[in-house]
C-alpha positions in Angstrom: -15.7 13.1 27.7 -18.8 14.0 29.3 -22.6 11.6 28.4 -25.0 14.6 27.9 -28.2 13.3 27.6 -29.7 9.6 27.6 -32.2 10.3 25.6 -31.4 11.2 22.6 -28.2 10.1 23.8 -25.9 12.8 23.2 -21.8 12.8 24.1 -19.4 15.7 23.8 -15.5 15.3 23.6 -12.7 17.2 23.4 -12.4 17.4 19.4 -16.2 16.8 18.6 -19.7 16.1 19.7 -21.9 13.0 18.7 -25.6 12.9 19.1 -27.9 10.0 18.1 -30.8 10.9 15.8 -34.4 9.7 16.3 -36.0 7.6 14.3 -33.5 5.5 12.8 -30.1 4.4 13.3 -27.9 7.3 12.4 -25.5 10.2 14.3 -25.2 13.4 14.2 -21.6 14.4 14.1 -20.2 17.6 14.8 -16.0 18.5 15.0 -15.1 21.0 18.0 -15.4 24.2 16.2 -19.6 23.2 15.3 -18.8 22.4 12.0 -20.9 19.3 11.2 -19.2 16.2 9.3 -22.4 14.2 8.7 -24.8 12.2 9.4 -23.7 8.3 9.8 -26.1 5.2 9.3 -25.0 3.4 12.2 -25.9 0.1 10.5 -23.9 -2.2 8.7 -24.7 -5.0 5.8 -22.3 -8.2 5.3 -23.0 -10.1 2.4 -21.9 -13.8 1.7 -21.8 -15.7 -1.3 -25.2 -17.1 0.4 -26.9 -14.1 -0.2 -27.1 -10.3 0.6 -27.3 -9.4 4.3 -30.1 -7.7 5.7 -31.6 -6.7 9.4 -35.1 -5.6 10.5 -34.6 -5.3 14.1 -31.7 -3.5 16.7 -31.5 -3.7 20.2 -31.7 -0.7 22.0 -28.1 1.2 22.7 -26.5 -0.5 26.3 -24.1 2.6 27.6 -20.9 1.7 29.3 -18.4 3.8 30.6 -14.6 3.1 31.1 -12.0 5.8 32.7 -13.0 8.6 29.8 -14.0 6.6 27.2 -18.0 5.7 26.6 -18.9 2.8 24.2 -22.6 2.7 22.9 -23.7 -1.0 21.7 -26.2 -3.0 20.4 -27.2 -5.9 18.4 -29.5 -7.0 15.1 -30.8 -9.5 13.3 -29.9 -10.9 10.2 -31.3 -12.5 7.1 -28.1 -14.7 6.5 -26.3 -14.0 10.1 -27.5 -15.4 13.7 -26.7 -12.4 15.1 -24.7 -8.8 14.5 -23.4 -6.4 17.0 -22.6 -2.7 16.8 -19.9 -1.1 19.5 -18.9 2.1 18.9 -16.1 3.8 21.3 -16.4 7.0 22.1 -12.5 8.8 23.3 -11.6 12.6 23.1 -10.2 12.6 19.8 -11.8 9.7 18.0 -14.8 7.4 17.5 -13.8 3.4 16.8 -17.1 1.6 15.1 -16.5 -2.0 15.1 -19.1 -4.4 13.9 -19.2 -8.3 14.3 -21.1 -11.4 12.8 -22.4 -14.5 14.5 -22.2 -17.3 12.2 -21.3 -18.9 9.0 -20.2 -17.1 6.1 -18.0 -16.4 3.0 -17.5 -12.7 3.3 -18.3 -11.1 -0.1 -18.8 -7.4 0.7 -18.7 -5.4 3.9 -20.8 -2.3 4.0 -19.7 0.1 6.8 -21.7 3.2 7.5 -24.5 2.0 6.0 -26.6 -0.8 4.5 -29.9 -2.7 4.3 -32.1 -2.2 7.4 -36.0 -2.3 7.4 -36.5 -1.7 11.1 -37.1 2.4 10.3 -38.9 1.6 7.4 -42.1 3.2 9.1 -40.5 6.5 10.1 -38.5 7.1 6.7 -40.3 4.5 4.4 -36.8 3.0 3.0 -34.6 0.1 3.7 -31.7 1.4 2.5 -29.8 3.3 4.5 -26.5 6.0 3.6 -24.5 8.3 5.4 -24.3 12.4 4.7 -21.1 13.1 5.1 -20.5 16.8 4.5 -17.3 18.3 3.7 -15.2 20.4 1.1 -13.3 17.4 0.1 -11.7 13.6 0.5 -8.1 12.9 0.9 -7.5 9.5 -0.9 -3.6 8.7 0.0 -3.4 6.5 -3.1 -1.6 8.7 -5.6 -3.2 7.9 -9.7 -2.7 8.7 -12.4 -4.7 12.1 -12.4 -2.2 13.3 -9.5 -6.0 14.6 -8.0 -5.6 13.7 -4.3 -9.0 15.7 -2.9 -11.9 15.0 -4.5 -15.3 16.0 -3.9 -17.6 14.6 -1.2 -20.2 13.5 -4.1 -17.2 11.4 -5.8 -16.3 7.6 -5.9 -13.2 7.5 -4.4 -11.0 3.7 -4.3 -7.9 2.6 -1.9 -6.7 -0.7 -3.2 -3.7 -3.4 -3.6 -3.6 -3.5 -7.3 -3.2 -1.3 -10.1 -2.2 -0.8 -13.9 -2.5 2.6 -16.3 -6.3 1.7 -17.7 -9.8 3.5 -16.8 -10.5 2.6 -12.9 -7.5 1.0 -12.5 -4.7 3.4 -12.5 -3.7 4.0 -8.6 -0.4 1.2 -8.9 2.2 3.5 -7.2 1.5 2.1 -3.7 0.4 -1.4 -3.5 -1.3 -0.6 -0.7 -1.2 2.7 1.1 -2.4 2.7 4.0 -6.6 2.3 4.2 -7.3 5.8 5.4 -9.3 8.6 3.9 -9.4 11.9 5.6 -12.5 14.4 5.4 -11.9 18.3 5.1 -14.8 20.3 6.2 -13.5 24.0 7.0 -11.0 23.8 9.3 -11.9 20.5 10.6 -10.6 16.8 9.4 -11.5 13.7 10.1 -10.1 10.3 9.5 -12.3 7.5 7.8 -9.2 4.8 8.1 -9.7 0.6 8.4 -8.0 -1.4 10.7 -8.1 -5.3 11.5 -6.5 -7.6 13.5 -3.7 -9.1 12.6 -4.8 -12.0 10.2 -8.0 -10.6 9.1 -7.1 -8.3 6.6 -8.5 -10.4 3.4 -9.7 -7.4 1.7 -8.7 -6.2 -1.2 -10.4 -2.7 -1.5 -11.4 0.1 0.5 -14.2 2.2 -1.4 -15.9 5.1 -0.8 -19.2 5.0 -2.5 -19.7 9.2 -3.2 -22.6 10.2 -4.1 -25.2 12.0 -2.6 -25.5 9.4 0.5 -22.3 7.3 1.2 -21.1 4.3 2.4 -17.9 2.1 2.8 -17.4 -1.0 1.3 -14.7 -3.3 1.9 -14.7 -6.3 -0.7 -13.3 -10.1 0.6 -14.4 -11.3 -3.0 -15.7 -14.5 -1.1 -12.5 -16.0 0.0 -13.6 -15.3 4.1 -14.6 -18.3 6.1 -16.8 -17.2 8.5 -17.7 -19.9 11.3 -18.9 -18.5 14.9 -18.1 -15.3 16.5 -16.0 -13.0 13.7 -14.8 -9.4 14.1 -14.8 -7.3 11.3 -12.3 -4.2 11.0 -13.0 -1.3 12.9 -13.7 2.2 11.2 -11.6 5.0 13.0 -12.5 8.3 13.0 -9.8 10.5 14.2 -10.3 14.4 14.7 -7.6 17.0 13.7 -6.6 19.6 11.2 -4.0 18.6 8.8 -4.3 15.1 6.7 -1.0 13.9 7.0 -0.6 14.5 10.6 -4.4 12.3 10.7 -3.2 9.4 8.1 0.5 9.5 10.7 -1.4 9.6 13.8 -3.9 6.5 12.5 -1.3 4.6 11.5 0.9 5.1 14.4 3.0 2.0 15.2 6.1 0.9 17.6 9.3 1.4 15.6 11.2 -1.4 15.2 14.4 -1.9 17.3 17.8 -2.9 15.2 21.0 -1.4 14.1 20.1 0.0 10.3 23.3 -0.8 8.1 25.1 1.9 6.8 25.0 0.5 2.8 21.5 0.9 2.6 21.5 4.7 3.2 24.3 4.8 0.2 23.3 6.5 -3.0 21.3 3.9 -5.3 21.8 3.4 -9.2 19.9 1.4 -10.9 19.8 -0.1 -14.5 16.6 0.1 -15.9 16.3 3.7 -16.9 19.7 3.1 -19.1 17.9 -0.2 -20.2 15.0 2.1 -21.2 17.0 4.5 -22.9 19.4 2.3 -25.0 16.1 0.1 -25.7 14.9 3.0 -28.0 18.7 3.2 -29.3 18.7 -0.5 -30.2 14.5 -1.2 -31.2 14.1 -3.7 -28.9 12.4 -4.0 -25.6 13.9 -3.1 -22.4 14.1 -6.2 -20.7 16.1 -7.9 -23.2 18.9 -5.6 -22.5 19.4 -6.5 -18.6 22.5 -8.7 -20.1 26.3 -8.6 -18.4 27.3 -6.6 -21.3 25.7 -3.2 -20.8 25.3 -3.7 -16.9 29.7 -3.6 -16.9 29.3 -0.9 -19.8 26.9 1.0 -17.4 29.4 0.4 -14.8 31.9 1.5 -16.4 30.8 4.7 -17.2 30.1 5.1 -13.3 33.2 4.9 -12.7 34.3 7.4 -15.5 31.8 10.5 -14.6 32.7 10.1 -11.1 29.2 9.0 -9.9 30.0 6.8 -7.2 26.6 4.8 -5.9 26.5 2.3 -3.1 24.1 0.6 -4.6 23.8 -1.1 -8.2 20.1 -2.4 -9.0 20.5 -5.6 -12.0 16.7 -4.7 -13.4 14.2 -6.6 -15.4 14.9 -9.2 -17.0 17.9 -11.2 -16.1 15.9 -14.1 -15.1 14.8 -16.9 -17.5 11.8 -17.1 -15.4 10.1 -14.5 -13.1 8.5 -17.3 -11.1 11.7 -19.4 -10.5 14.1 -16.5 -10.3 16.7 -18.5 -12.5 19.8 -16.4 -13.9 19.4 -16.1 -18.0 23.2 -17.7 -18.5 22.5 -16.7 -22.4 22.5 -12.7 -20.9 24.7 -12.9 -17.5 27.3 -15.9 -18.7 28.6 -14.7 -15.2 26.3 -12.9 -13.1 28.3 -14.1 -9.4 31.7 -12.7 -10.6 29.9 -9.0 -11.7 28.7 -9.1 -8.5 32.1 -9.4 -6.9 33.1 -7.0 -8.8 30.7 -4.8 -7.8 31.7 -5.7 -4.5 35.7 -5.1 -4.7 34.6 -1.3 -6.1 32.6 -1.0 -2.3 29.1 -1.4 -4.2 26.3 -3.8 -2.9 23.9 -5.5 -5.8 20.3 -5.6 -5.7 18.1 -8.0 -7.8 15.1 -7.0 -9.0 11.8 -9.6 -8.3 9.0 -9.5 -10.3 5.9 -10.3 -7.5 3.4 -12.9 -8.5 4.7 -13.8 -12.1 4.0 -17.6 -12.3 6.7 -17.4 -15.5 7.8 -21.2 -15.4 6.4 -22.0 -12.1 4.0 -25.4 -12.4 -0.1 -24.6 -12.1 -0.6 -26.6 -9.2 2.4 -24.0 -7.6 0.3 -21.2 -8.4 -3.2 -19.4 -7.6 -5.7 -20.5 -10.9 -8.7 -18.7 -12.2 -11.8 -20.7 -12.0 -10.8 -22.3 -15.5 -7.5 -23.3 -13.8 -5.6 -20.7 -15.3 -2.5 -19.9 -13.2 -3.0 -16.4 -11.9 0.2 -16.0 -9.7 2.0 -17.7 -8.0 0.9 -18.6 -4.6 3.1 -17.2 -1.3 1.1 -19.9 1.3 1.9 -22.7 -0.7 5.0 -24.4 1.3 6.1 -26.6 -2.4 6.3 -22.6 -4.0 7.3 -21.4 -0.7 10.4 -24.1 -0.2 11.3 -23.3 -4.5 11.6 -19.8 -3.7 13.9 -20.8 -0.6 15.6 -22.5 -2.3 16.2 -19.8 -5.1 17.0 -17.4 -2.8 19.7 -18.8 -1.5 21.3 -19.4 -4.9 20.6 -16.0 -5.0 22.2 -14.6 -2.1 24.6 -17.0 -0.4 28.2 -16.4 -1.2 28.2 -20.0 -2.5 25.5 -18.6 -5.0 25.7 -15.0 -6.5 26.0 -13.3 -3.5 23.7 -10.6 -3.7 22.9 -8.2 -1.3 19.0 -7.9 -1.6 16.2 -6.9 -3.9 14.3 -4.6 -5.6 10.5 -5.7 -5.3 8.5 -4.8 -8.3 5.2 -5.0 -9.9 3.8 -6.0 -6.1 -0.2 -4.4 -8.3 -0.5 -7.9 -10.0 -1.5 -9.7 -6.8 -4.1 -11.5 -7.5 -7.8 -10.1 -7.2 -11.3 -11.8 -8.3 -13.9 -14.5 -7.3 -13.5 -17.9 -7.9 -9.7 -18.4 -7.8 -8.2 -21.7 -6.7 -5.3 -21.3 -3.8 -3.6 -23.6 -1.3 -4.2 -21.5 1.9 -7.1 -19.6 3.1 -5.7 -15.8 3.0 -6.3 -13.1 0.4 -5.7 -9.1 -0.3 -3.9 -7.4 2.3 -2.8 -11.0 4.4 -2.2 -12.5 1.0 0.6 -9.7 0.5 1.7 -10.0 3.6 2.7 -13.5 3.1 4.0 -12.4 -0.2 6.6 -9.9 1.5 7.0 -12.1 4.5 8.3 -15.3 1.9 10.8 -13.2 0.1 11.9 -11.5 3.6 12.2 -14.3 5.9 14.0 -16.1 2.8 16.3 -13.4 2.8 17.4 -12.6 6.1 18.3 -16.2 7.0 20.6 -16.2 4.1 22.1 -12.6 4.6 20.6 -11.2 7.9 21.6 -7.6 6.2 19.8 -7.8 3.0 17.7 -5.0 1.7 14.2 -5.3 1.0 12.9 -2.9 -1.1 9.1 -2.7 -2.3 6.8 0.2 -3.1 3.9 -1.1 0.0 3.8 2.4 2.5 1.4 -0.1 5.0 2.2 -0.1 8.5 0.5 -4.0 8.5 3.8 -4.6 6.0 6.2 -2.6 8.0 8.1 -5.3 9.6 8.5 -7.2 5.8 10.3 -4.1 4.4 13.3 -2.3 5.1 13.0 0.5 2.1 9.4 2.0 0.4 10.7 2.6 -3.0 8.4 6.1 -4.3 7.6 4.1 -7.2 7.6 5.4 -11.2 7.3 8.8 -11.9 4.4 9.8 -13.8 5.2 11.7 -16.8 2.1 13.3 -17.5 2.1 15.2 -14.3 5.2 17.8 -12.9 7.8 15.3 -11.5 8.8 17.2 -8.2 5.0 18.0 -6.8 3.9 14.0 -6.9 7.2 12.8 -5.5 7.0 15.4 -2.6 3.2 14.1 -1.9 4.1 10.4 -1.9 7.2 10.8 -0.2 5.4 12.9 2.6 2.7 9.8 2.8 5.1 7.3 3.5 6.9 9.4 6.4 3.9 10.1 7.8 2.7 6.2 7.8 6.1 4.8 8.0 8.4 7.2 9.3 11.3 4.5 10.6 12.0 3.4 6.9 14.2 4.5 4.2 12.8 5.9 1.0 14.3 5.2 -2.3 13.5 8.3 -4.8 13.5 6.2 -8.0 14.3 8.5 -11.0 12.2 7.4 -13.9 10.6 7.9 -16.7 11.7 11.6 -17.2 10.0 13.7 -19.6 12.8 16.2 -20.2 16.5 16.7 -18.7 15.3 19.6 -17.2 12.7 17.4 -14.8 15.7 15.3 -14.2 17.7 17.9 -13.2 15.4 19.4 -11.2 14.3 16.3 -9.1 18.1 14.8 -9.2 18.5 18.0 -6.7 15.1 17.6 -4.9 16.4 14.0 -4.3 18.4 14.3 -0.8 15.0 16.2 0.9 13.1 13.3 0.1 15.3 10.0 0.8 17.6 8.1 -0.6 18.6 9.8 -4.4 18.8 7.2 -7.1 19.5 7.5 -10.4 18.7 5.4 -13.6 20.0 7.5 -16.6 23.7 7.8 -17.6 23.6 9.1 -21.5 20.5 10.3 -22.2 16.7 9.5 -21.8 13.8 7.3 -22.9 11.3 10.2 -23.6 13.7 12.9 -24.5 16.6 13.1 -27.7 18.7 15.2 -25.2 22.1 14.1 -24.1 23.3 14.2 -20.7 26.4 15.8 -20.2 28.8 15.7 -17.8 27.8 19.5 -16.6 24.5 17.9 -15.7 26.0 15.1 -13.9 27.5 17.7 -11.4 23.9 17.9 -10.4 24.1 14.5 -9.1 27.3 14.9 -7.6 26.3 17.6 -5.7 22.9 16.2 -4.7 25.0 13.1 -3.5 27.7 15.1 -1.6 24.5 16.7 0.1 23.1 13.4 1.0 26.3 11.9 2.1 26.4 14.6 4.8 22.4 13.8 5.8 22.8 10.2 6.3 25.6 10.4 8.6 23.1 11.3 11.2 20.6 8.9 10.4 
């Protein structure tokens, strides 16, 4: 790490060279090889539900040097701040821009990279400052539901904690992955990635603006207290050539210590794909059919193809309530004795949770719209909290059901948008966290080896998990290529955890087939169809089921060194 010049101040690492640009506020950014990645507005705007934040006047850049790192900073003025500061650390294979606010606040939107500044309105006659980021494309890790993971430069591109299959809003197969875009300019990438302390992760989306001058904008929706000193995330930018190996490398964390129980390696099967199908069958809806009857008739029929799982998932809906988590005695007269049945064939029971539903949970329980609508139900409220702790252990002690864990779904409903009503002060990515940590901490004091499954591939979640679930399949798209993509994400942010495959919706046997066998080089295979399929009139025989059994036998041998 060498300081070339002073003035322009110009710095040249191992994986890139930085210079500043006269004038105004930007930097010239170049990867090792000369290829330049852009030019970034070094400013930074955050708005509050006071009004939108903007500066007139920096400082100019104070140089410090530590062993081989170099850290530029300075500080500006602020329309609705007392003051804001800029450091940005300069190592041999990345650049960390933090910025910090001195003041009051409710955090709105945080514009990174950009933002309103007037102080070089003289020299380029415009307030409103964007980076140039040049490039052949963005990596978003979020898989949609256009399967399009690089995008153009130019285009809008959204990392975010909720999700459902409409315009805009179709990236729910990872609630979140990890905050981390990756730029491809030749041979050269470079990660754009957001990371906070722990606590201060209240945002709920990560956007990159496209364009033909960009910005980032994280959005707090208002829900930030700001009072004194405050440290907003810092930006990395982390130099390299592949974007996995950037997104692991970003999102590098200590793995946790622990013994990993055997069960949860086990093969998984899991009811609702036979719901699905048999919901077609019957014309009714698929949750209606999570009863005791067809859950032993699935069983069953396990037992009579030979398909021996170590894991049996109960799926939507055998609760009365999603928000209470109350067994539906009109469907599952007897839900504790199929689970010890389950257990005398060797076979551990997950139940599946549906996060956030407030489904017969009282309002003032549960997160309200402005109107007082319930909107969820609320994880940092210790009434909800000491109800769910008290469900759980009906649900898991061996003087309740005795379960052995759950299946943690719809985690894209948390709740998003100004003007809700809540008991605690957190929101997005902390509110999730609290989410995850209620139904984990619940869990393990009532069975310290219970499996908890979600489909959140965030290393700020890691320690909430145990398994990231790969999520639905996406049947407009070929099955095997998006599996291998997410599954590849997850080990490369998470690579201590298990992965659950999942298996559904199928378009076709042969998809099934071919994924079924795909299964064992991805994680943990799963299956959810026994008969035949939702989307498809053809029959599964048993000569396909010897598909499974051999992609089973080959897992079997894989997990014994895991």
């Amino acid at each position: 790490m060498k300081l070339i010049s002073n003035d322009p101040i110009s710095i040249q690492a191992e994986k890139y060279s930085a210079k500043l640009i006269e004038k105004r506020p930007a930097l010239l950014l170049t990867a090792a090889d000369g290829t330049v990645m852009g030019e970034l507005a070094l400013v930074f705007s955050a708005h509050t539900l006071n009004g939108r934040d903007v500066s007139s006047e920096m400082t100019p850049w104070r140089i410090s040097e530590r062993g081989s790192e170099i850290t530029l900073t300075c500080r500006l003025d602020s329309c609705v701040w007392d003051e804001k500061i800029v450091d940005i650390r300069f190592c041999e294979d990345r650049i960390v821009y933090t910025a910090s606010v001195e003041g009051r606040g409710d955090l709105t939107d945080l514009e990174l990279l950009g933002g309103f500044y007037t102080g070089s309105n003289r020299a380029v006659s415009n307030a409103r400052l964007y980076s140039g980021f040049r490039g052949d494309w963005l990596f978003n890790p979020e898989p949609d539901c256009a399967e399009v993971y690089r995008r153009g430069v130019y285009e809008r591109s959204l990392i975010d904690l909720t999700g459902v299959p409409i315009p805009g809003r179709d990236g729910w197969f990872f609630t979140p992955p990890v905050f981390c875009y990756v730029l491809k300019h030749g041979e050269a990438c470079m990660t754009l990635g957001i990371s906070a302390e722990p606590g201060t992760n209240d945002y709920t989306e990560f956007e990159y603006t496209g364009g033909s001058g960009q910005e980032l904008i994280l959005r707090y929706e208002g829900y930030t207290h700001v009072d004194g000193f405050y440290r907003l995330p810092s930006l990395h930018m982390i130099f390299g050539r592949d974007e996995y190996e950037l997104i692991s490398e970003f999102s590098a964390r200590k793995a946790e210590d622990g013994a990993r129980p055997d069960w949860w390696t086990r093969p998984i099967f899991c009811g609702w794909g036979a719901q699905s199908a048999l919901s077609g069958e019957m014309h009714c809806p698929a949750p209606q059919l999570s009863n005791q009857i067809f859950y032993e008739r699935f069983t069953a029929s396990l037992d009579e193809k030979r398909i021996e799982p170590g894991t049996v998932v109960i799926d939507d809906k055998w609760q009365r309530s999603y928000g209470l988590n109350d067994v539906d005695t009109d469907k599952w007269p007897d839900m504790k004795r199929f689970i010890a049945d389950m257990h005398s064939k060797g076979r551990k029971v997950l139940l599946w949770l549906k996060a956030w539903d407030p489904e017969g949970v009282s309002p003032r329980l549960c997160i309200r719209d402005f109107r007082g609508k319930p909107q969820s139900i609320d994880p940092e409220n210790p009434e909800y909290i000491a109800l769910f702790d008290a469900a759980c252990r009906e649900m898991l002690s061996p003087e309740g059901l005795d379960a052995d864990g759950f299946k943690i779904d719809f985690t894209a409903r948390i709740p998003t948008c100004p003007g809700c009503q809540r008991y605690g002060r957190h929101w997005g990515l902390e509110l999730m966290r609290a989410y995850l940590a209620m139904v984990h901490d619940s869990a393990k004091r009532v069975k310290p080896d219970a499996l908890i499954m979600c489909h959140c591939p965030h290393p700020y979640l890691a320690d909430k998990l145990d398994m990231i679930r790969l999520n639905d399949i996406n049947i407009a798209r070929p099955v095997c290529p998006q599996m291998i993509h997410r599954a590849k994400l997850v080990k490369a942010v998470l690579p201590d955890k298990l992965i659950d495959t999942d298996n559904w919706p199928m378009p076709d046997k042969r998809s099934l087939l071919e994924y079924v066998s795909l299964q064992p080089e991805l994680g943990v295979p799963s299956l959810y169809y026994l008969w035949h399929m939702d989307n498809s009139p053809e029959d599964i025989s048993d000569a396909d089921l010897d598909t499974v059994r051999a992609a089973w036998a080959v897992w079997n041998e894989k997990r014994k060194a895991l």
